[in-house]
C-alpha positions as CSV (number, residue, x, y, z in Angstrom):
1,X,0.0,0.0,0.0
2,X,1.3,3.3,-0.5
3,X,0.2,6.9,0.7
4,X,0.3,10.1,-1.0
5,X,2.1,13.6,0.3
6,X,1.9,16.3,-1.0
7,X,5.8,18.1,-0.7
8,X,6.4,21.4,-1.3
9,X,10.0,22.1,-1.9
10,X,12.1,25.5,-2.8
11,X,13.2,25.6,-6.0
12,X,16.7,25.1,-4.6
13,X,15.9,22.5,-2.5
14,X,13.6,20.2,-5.5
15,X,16.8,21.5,-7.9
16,X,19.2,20.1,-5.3
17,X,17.4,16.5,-4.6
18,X,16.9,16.3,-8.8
19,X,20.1,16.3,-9.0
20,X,21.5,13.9,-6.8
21,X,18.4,11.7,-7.7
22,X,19.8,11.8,-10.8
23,X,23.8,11.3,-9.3
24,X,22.0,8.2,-7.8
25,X,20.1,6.9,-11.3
26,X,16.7,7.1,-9.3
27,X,13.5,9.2,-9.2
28,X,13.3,11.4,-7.6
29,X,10.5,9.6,-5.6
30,X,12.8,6.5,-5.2
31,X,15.2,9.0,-4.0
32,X,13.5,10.6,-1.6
33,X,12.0,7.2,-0.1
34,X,15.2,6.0,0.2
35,X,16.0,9.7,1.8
36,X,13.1,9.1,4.3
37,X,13.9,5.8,5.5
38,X,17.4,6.8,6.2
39,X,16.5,9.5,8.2
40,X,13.8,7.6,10.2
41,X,16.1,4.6,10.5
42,X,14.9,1.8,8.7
43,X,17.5,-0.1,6.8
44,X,17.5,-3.4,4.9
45,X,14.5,-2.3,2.7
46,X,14.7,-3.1,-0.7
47,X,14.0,-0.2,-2.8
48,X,14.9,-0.9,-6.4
49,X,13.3,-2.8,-8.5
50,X,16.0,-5.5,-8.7
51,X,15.3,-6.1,-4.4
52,X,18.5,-5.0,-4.0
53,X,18.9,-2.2,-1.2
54,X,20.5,0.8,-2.4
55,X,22.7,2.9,-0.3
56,X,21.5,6.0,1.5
57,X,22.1,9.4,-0.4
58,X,24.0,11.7,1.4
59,X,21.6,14.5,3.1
60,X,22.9,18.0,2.5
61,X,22.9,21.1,4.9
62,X,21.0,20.7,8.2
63,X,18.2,19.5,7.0
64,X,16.1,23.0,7.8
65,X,14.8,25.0,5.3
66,X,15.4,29.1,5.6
67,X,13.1,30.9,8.0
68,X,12.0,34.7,6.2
């Protein structure tokens, strides 16, 4: 089962997880469940289409977006 979220992302930010989607031959959903897992500490979840686990993308900055 899956859910859907809505995301929204500054351009920076969606321009910045494109690209190392991209870097990491994923979508950029694929990427950013792999992303989400990391950071809530799963691990051993498959999440190619192969079954074989990818590794983690590296998160970037400090994971807070600028306050105005």
């Amino acid at each position: 089962m899956t859910k859907h979220v809505n995301l929204r992302l500054p351009d920076d930010v969606h321009a910045m997880a494109v690209a190392a989607a991209d870097a990491d031959d994923r979508s950029l959903n694929s990427w950013l469940i792999s992303v989400v897992r990391h950071a809530a500490g799963v691990s051993g979840t498959p999440d190619r289409p192969d079954g074989v686990p990818a590794p983690p993308a590296p998160l970037r900055g400090n994971g807070h977006s600028p306050r105005p």
